[in-house]
DRENGU-307384 format. One record per residue (C-alpha): residue number from 1; residue in one letter; x, y, z. Coordinates in pm, 1 decimal, decimal comma. Layout:
BEGIN
<atom><pos>NUM</pos><code>A</code><xx>X</xx><yy>Y</yy><zz>Z</zz></atom>
...
//
This chain:
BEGIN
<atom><pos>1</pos><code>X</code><xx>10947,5</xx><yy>11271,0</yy><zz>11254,6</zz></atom>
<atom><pos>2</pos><code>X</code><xx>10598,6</xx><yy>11097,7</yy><zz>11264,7</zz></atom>
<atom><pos>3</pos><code>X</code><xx>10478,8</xx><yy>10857,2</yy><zz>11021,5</zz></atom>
<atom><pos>4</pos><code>X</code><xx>10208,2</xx><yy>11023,3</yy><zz>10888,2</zz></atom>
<atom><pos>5</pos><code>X</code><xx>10212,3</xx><yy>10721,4</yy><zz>10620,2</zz></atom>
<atom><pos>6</pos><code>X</code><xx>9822,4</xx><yy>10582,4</yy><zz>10558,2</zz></atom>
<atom><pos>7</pos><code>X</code><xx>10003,2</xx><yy>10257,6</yy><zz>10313,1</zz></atom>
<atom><pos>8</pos><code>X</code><xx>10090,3</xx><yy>9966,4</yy><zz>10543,9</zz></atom>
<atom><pos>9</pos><code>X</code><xx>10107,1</xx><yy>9556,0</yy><zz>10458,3</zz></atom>
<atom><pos>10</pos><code>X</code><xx>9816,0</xx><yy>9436,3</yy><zz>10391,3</zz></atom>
<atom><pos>11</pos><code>X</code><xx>9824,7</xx><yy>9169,8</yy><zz>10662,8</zz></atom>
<atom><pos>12</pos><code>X</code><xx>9869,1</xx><yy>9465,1</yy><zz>10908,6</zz></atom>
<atom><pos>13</pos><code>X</code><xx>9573,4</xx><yy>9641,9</yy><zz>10795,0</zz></atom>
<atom><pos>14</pos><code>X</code><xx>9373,2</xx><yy>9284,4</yy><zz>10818,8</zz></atom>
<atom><pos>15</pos><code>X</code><xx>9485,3</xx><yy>9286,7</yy><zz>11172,1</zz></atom>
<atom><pos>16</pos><code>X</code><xx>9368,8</xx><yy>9662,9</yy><zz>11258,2</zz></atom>
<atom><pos>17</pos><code>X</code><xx>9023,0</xx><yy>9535,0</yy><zz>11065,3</zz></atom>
<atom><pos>18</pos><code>X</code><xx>8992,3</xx><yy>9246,3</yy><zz>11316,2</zz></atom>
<atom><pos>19</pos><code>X</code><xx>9058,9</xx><yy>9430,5</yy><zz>11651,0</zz></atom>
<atom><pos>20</pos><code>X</code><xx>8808,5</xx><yy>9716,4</yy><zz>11511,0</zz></atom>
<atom><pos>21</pos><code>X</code><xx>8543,8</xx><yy>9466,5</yy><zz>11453,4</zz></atom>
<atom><pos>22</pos><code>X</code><xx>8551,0</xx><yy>9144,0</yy><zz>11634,1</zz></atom>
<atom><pos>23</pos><code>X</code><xx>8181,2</xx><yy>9088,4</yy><zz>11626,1</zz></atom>
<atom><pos>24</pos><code>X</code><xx>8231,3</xx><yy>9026,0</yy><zz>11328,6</zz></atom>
<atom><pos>25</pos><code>X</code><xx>8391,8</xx><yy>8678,5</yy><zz>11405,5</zz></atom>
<atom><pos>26</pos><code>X</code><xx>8723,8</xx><yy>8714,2</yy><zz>11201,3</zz></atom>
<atom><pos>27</pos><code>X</code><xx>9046,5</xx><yy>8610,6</yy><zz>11314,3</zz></atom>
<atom><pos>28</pos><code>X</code><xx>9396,0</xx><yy>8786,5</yy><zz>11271,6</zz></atom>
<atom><pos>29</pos><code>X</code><xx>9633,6</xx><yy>8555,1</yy><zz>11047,7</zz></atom>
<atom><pos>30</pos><code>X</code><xx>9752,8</xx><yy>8518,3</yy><zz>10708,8</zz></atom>
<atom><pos>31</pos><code>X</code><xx>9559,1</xx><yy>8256,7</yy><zz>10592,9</zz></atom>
<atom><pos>32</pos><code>X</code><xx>9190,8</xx><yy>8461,4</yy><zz>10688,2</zz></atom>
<atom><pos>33</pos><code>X</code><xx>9333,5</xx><yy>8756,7</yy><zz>10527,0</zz></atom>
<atom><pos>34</pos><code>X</code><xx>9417,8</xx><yy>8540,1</yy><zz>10168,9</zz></atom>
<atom><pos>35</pos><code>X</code><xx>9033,7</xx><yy>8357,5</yy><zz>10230,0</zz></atom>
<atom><pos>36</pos><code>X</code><xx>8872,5</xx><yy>8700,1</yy><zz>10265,2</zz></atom>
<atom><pos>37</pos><code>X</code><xx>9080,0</xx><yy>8854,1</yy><zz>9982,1</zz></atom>
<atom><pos>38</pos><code>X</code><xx>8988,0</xx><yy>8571,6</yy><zz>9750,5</zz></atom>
<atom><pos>39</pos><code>X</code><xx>8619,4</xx><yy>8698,8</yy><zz>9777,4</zz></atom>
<atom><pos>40</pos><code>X</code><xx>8663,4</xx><yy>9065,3</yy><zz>9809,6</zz></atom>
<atom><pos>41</pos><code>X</code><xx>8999,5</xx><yy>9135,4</yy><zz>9608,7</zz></atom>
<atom><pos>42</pos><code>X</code><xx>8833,3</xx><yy>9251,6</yy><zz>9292,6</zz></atom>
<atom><pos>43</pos><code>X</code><xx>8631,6</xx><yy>9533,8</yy><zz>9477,7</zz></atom>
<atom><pos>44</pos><code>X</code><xx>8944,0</xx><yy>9639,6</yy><zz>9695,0</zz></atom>
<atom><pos>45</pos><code>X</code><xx>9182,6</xx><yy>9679,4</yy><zz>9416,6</zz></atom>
<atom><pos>46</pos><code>X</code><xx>8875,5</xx><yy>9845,1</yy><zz>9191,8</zz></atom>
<atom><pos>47</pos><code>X</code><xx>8822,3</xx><yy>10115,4</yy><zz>9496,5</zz></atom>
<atom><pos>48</pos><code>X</code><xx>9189,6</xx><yy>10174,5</yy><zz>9530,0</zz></atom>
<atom><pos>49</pos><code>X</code><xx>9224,9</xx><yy>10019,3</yy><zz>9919,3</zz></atom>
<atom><pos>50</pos><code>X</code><xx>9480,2</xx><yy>9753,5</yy><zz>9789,6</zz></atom>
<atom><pos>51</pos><code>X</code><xx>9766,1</xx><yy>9721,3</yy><zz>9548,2</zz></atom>
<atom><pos>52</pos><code>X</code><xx>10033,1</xx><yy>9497,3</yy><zz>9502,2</zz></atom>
<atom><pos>53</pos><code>X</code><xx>10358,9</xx><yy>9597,4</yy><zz>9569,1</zz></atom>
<atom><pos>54</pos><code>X</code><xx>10700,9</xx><yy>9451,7</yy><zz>9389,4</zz></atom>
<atom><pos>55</pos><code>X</code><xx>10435,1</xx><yy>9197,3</yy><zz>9220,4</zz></atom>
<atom><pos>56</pos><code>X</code><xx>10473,1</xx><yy>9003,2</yy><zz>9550,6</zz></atom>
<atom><pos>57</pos><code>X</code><xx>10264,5</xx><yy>9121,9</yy><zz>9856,3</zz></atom>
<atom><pos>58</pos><code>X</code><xx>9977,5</xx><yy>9338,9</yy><zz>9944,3</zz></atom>
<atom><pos>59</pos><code>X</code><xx>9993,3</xx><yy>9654,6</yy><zz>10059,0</zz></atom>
<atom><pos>60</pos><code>X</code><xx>9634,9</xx><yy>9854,5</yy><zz>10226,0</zz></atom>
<atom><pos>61</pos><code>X</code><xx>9527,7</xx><yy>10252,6</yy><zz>10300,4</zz></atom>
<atom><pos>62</pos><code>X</code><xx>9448,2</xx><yy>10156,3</yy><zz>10615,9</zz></atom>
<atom><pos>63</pos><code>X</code><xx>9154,5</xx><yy>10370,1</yy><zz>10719,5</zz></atom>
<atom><pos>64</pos><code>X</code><xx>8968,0</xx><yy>10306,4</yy><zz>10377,4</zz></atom>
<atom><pos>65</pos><code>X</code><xx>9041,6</xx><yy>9952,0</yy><zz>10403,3</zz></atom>
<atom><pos>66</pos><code>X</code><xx>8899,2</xx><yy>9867,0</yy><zz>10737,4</zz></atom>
<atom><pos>67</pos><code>X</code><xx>8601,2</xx><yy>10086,9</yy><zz>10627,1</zz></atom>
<atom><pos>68</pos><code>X</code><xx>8531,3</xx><yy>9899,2</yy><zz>10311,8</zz></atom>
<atom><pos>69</pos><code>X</code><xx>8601,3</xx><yy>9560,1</yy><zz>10430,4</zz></atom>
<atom><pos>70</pos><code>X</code><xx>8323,8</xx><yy>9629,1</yy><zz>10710,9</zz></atom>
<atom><pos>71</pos><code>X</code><xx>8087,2</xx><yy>9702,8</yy><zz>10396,1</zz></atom>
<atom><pos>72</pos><code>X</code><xx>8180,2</xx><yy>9437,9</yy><zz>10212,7</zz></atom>
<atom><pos>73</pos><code>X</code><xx>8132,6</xx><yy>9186,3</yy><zz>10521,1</zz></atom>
<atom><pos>74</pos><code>X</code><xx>7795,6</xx><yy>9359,6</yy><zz>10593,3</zz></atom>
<atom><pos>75</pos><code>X</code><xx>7652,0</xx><yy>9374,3</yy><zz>10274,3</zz></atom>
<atom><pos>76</pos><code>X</code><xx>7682,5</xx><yy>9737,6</yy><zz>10296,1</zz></atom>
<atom><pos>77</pos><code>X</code><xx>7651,1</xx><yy>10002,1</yy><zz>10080,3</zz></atom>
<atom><pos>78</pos><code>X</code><xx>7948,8</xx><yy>10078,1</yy><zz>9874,1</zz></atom>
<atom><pos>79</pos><code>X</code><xx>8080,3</xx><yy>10428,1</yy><zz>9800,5</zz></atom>
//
């Protein structure tokens, strides 16, 4: 059976984000994904891209979050 699953880690939807979007300059890692999360948490977690899971680690929709972390890096509009 497929995974048709859209919820992974949130360090594995940081990856998928950086490999989308390289021009944008970011690099894959933990520590990146905690710096950009310290500026762009509140807006995630508000728009329902990211939730903590067990109270311990972050887990991402995967699609939506790569979409709104482009807006958020662009100064985009968002939705």
């Amino acid at each position: 059976m497929e995974n048709e699953n859209p919820w992974v880690t949130g360090q594995s939807a940081w990856r998928s984000f950086t490999q989308v979007h390289p021009e944008l300059g970011y690099k894959d890692g933990p520590q990146q994904f905690y710096n950009f999360l310290r500026l762009n948490r509140e807006a995630l977690v508000r728009s329902g891209v990211l939730r903590r899971a067990k109270k311990r680690f972050w887990i991402a929709h995967q699609a939506r979050f790569i979409e709104l972390a482009f807006e958020l890096s662009t100064g985009g509009q968002l939705s």
